[in-house]
N, C-alpha and C positions, 0 to 999 in steps of 0.2 A: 219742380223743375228737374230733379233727376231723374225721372223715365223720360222727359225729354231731351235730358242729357246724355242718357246712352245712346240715345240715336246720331246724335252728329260727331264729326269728326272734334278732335279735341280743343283745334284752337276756336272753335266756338261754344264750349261748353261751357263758358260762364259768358254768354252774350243776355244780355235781355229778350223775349220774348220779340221787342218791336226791331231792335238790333237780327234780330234772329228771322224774321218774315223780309228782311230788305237783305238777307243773306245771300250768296248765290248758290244754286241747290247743289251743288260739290260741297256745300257746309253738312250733307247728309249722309252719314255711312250705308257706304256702297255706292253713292252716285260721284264715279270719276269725274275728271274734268273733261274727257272724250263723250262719257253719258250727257254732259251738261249741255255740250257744244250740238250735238244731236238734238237735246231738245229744244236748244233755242232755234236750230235751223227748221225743224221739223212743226213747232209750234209757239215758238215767238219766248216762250219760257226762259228767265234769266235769273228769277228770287224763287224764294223759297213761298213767297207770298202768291207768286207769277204760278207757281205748280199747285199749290193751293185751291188756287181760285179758278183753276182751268176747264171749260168749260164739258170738255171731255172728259175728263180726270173725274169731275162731278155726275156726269150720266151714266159714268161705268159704274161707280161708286153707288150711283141712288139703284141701278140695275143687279148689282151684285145683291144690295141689300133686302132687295127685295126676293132677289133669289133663294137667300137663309129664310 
């Protein structure tokens, strides 16, 4: 849990995992509440679970990876 604890802001660093996916993605260092507000307008994104699982977020991801 603490490599994924340095990634979010502090008052969720001892959230659980499931606590932590129903987060809202402002619980991630570097993602403002300005960034947050963006992507919920931009792509419906609100959790941390919601950016996860985004279906764009996933073809860039499978695209990159395949780029390495």
């Amino acid at each position: 849990m603490t490599d994924i604890a340095e990634k979010l802001n502090k008052a969720y660093e001892e959230k659980t995992i499931s606590e932590l996916a129903d987060a809202p993605v402002s619980a991630l260092q570097g993602v403002s509440e300005n960034d947050a507000k963006l992507l919920e307008d931009a792509f419906g994104i609100r959790t941390v679970r919601d950016l996860g699982t985004n279906k764009y977020f996933r073809w860039a991801q499978a695209v990159a990876n395949l780029a390495d």
